[in-house]
Every structure is written in structure tokens, then in C-alpha cells.
N, C-alpha and C positions, 0 to 999 in steps of 0.2 A: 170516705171510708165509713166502714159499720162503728157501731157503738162499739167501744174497748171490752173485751174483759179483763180485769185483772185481777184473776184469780192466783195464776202462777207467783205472779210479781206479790199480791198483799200474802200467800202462803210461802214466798221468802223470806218477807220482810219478819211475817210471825215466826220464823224460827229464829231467826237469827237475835228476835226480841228477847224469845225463851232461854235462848244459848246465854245471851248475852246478862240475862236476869240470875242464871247460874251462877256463872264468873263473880258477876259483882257482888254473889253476895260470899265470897270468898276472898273478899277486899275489905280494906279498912272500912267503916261504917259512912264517913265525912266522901269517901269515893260516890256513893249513893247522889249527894248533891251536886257535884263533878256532873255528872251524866246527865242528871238530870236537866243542868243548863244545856244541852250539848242537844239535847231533845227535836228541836224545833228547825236547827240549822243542819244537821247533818244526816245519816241515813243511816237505818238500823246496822249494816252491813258494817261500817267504817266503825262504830261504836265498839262493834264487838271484837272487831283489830283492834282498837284503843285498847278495850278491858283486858284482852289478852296480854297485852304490851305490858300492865302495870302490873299485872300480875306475875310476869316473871321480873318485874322489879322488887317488887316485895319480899317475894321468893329467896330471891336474890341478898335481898338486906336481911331475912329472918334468918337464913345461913350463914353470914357472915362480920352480921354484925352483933358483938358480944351484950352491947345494951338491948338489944333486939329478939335476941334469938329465943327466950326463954316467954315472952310475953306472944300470943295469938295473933297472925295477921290479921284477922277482922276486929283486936283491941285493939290497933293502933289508934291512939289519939293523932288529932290534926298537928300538932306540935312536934310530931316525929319528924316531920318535913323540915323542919327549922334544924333539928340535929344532924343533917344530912349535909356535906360537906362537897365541894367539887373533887374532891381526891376519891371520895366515896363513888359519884357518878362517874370517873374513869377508870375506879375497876369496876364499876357495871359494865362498862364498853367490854373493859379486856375480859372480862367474864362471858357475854353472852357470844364472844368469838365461837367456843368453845364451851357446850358445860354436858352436864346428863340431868335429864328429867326422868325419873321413875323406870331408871334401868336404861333410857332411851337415849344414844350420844344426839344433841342436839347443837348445832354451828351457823353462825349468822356473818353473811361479808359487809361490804359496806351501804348498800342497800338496805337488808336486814337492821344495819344497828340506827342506820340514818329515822326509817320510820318507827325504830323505837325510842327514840332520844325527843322523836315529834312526841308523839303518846305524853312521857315527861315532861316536856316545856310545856306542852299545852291544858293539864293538871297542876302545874308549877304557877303558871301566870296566871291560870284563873281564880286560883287561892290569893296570889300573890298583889293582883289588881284590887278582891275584896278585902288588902290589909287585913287577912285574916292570917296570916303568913309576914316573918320579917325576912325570910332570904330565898332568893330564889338559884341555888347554887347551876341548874342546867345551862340558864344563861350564859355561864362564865366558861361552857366548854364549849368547843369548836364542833360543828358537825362532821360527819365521815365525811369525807370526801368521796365523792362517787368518781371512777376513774371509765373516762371515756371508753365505749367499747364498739365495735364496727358492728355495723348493721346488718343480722343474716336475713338473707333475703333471697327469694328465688327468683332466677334470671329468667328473661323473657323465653326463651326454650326449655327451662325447666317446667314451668310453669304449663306452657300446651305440653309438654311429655307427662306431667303429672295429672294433668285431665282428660289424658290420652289411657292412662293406663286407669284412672278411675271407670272410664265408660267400659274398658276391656278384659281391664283386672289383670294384666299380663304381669307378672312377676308377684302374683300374690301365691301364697302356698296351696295344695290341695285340699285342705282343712278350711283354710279363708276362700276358696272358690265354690264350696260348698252354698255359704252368704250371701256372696255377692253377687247373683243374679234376682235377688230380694231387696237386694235393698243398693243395688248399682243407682236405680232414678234418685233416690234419696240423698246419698252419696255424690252422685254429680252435683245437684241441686245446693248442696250445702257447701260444700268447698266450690263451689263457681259464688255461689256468695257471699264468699269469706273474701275469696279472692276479687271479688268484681266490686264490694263497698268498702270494706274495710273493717266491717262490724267487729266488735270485742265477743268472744263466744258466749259471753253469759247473754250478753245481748243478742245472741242467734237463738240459743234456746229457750228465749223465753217469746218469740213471734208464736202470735196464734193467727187460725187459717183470716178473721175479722183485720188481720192491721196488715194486711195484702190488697193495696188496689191498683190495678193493672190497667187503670185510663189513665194513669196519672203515672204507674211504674213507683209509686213508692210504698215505702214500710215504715209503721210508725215503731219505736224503739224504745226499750228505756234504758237511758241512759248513763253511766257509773256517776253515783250522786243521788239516783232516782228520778231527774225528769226525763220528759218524753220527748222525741225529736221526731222528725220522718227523713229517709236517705232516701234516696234515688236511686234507679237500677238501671243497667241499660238492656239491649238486645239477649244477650247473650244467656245473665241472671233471668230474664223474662223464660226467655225458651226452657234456660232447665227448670225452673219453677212450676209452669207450664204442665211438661213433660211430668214431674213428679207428681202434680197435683189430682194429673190421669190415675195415678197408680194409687195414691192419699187416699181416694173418693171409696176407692174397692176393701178398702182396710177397716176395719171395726176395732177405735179405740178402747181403750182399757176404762173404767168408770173413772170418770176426774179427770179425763185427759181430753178429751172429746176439741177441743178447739186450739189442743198442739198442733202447732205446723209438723215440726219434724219428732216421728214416733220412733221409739228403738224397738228392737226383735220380739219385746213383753209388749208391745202397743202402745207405754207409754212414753211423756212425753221423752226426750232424751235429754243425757244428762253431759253437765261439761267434762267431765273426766270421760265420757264416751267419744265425743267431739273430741277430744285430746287424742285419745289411741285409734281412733278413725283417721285422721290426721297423719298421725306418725305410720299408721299402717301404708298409706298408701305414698308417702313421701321416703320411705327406706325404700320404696323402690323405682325412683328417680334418683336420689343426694344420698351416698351414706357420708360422704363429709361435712353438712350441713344437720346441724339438729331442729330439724321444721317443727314450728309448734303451729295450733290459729293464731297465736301472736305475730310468729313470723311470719305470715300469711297477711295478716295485717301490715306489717312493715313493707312485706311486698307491694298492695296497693299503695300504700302512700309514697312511697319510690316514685313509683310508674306515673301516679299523679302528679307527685311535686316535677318527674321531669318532663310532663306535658306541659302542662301549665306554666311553672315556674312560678308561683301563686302562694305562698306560705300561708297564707290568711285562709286561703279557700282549703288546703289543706289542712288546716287547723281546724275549719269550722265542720268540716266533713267525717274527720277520725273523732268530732267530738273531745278535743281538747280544750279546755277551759282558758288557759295561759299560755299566747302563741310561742314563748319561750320551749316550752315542753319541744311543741312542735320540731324549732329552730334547732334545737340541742342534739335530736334525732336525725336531721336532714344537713346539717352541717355539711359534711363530708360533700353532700351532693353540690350545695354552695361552689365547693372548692372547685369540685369539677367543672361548675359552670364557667369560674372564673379563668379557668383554665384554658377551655375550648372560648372563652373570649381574647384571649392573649395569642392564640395562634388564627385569630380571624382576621387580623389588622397586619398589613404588608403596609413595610414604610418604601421598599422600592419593588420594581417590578422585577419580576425572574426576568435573566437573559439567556 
């Protein structure tokens, strides 16, 4: 493969450092050295989820708590921490259910409170490890419990009817059929490779035409965390690739975009929230009882794979999961089914 650029990926990372430079400086001052440690091991992105997180903690405690509320979140001294009690951190929980930000109702389930309560233990114990801190009250509460949810996913005739109607456009409106003989190769192209690796979308749009090589069929990625991997594509991903790359060549990007794989209707490169309504555009018209996201899309392939294979590890290493747990927890369900179809495989006598 050609030399990388990474221009996309280091002009993410710089927003999200700027975003994140915002935030924290709208945080106690002692948060500054928080992050600081946090620098070298994690990646700009997840940062500026942490700062977010603490910030509607503080928030949170400048509101409601009467020793607190009169003094500046960015005075807090480091010692506030210590006045903060496990009673206090479960009405955070019961609070962030439900609150309003700046006019705006804002509601979190148990996902939402689960990676905010991380945020907290994890500024909790870093204080709390440098004894610079005597109590660490998050410890003492239980996490949300995430409650298992079934896998939406598109069934193997969903899935050719939805890249049946991609190539054809059949059920799109007269307004969207205007589009889609523009940007149909692109479209095919992208959801054939949502659907044929597994990629996470941000991970689709950030390929540049350089991390495509086609002796080999792979794509190098970068991956939620920040590093880079390469996947594999088979026949099918190859051809619409291919096909689109026909149509790529004829196109004149927009300045800065110039080595986007997939451009949107402005020439640049495209963005996830366009992948999302590309997406959903063409999956309303297959499933309206199913809410297809690229997530789902992604769940779709790893389905298909885990039930080829049977392979969880190879599954694991392919979606790019760090902890084959993650995996296992997702594909469960499929488990059952295997164990199921092994219980009706075994005859202790012969039919008569």
C-alpha cells in the first residue's frame, strides 16, 4: 500500500483537542492535571467524552448543592471531591435520567449513565491512587446495569433487497430519484462495504483513495482508540469499489479533500451524519419495522460471520473489538441457537 495520508484523521484529532481545550477550561482548575495524565494513553475523541461527562457533573453539583452553588465551577478546589458523598453520586444518576440544559430536555438510560459514572470513577481514582484525595465515594455505587437487548439486524433477503434497491433506487421518492443516478456507484459501493466488513462509519469515512489495495483486497483503517489495522474485502466489496472508483476518477474534489475515498454532492469528503441518512434512506425502503443504522449494518455482518465460522475470536479480531467479551455479549443469542440446532442433531434411536 501507498504511504498513508493522515490528514482527515490528525484534522479530527485537532478538533476534537480544541473542543476539548474549551470544556476543560470550564472545569475545576485540578481537572487540567486529570487530562493531562490521560494524554499519552487514550485518544483525543474519548477525552472529550470524559470532559463532557464531568461537566455535567459539576453542573450538576453547582445546582444542587447549597455549599457549592454560590462559589464558580472553575474555583473548585480539589477538596470538593472529598465533601461529595455516595448519596450525592445517586442523585447524579437519578438526575441525569432526566434534566434541562439551557432550555434543552436532556435524558440518559442506562448506557448514557453507565459511561458517565466511568468519566467519575476514573477522575475519582486518579486523584484518589495520588492520595491526593481521602475518599473515593463512586466506588461505593453499583453501575447501571445494562439490560440485554436483541440484535437488529438484516436478514439475508433483506440485505440482497436493500442492494437491490440501492443499484435501482426503486422505492425512493421523486425528489431522491433526482440524486441517485449521481451518486447510485457511491452508494452501492459504501453500503456493500458496510455490509461486506463490518467497518464502524467513522471508520468508512475517513479511507483515502492511498489505503485501497486491490492485490491484496485490503484497507488499512483507523481504528476506535486511534490505531490502524487493515480488513479484508472479498469479491463483491472489490467490484463495487471498482465500479465507483470508474466514476471517483471523473469527479474534481473540493480543495482539502482531494484523497477522500467517498465525496458527498459539495465534492467533499463525507460526513457520518450523511452515511447515517444514506443509510436510513435506503433501508425505509426494505424494513419499516426495523431501525437500520451502519451500526446495524455492522451487526449484520458480524451475524453472518459468527454463523459461518463459528469463530468468536476471529469475530472479534475482525469488528475490531479489543475484549472478546464485548464480542460474546453481542452474539450470545447466536450461541443459543447453535446449541440448539446441536440438541436436535443427535438421535438416540432410529425412526421407525
Amino acid at each position: 500500500m501507498q504511504g498513508r495520508d493522515d490528514s482527515y484523521h490528525a484534522s479530527q484529532d485537532k478538533q476534537n483537542i480544541l473542543k476539548m481545550r474549551e470544556v476543560v477550561a470550564t472545569l475545576p482548575t485540578f481537572c487540567k492535571q486529570y487530562f493531562r495524565s490521560m494524554e499519552e494513553t487514550t485518544a483525543p475523541r474519548t477525552r472529550l467524552a470524559y470532559a463532557y461527562d464531568l461537566r455535567t457533573f459539576f453542573e450538576f453539583l453547582h445546582e444542587n448543592n447549597k455549599a457549592l452553588c454560590k462559589t464558580p465551577i472553575t474555583d473548585y478546589a480539589l477538596n470538593v471531591l472529598d465533601m461529595i458523598t455516595r448519596e450525592d453520586i445517586e442523585e447524579y444518576l437519578e438526575y441525569v435520567s432526566l434534566y434541562d440544559k439551557e432550555g434543552k430536555e436532556l435524558s440518559n438510560e442506562a448506557t448514557g449513565k453507565k459511561r458517565k459514572m466511568s468519566a467519575l470513577r476514573s477522575m475519582y481514582l486518579y486523584f484518589f491512587k495520588l492520595e491526593l484525595i481521602k475518599t473515593n465515594p463512586p466506588s461505593l455505587v453499583n453501575m447501571p446495569r445494562l439490560h440485554e437487548k436483541a440484535i437488529i439486524r438484516l436478514e439475508p433477503n433483506e440485505v440482497a433487497v436493500m442492494l437491490d434497491q440501492v443499484e435501482d433506487g426503486k422505492g425512493l421518492t421523486k425528489f431522491q430519484m433526482k440524486y441517485h443516478e449521481k451518486t447510485k456507484a457511491r452508494d452501492v459501493a459504501l453500503i456493500t462495504l458496510l455490509l461486506g466488513t463490518g467497518i464502524r462509519v467513522s471508520e468508512c469515512v475517513g479511507i483515502d483513495l492511498n489505503d485501497i489495495d486491490f492485490d491484496t483486497n485490503g484497507i488499512v483503517i483507523r481504528r476506535k482508540g486511534g490505531y490502524e489495522a487493515i480488513i479484508y474485502f472479498g469479491d463483491e466489496v472489490e467490484k463495487a469499489l471498482q465500479d465507483y472508483l470508474t466514476v471517483r476518477k471523473e469527479i474534481i474534489p473540493a480543495t482539502g479533500h482531494e484523497n477522500a475515498l467517498f465525496l458527498s454532492m459539495q465534492n467533499k469528503r463525507i460526513s457520518v451524519r450523511a452515511v447515517e441518512n444514506l443509510v436510513k434512506k435506503y433501508a425505509q425502503t426494505v424494513t419499516t419495522l426495523k431501525k437500520i443504522t451502519p451500526h446495524k449494518l455492522r451487526s449484520t455482518f458480524g451475524t453472518n460471520l459468527y454463523k459461518e465460522s463459528g469463530d468468536i475470536y476471529l469475530v472479534a479480531d475482525v469488528l475490531g473489538h479489543k475484549d472478546v467479551n464485548t464480542t460474546r455479549k453481542h452474539y450470545a443469542a447466536q450461541d443459543d441457537e447453535n446449541r440448539r440446532k446441536a440438541a436436535r442433531m443427535v438421535h438416540l434411536r432410529e425412526d421407525t
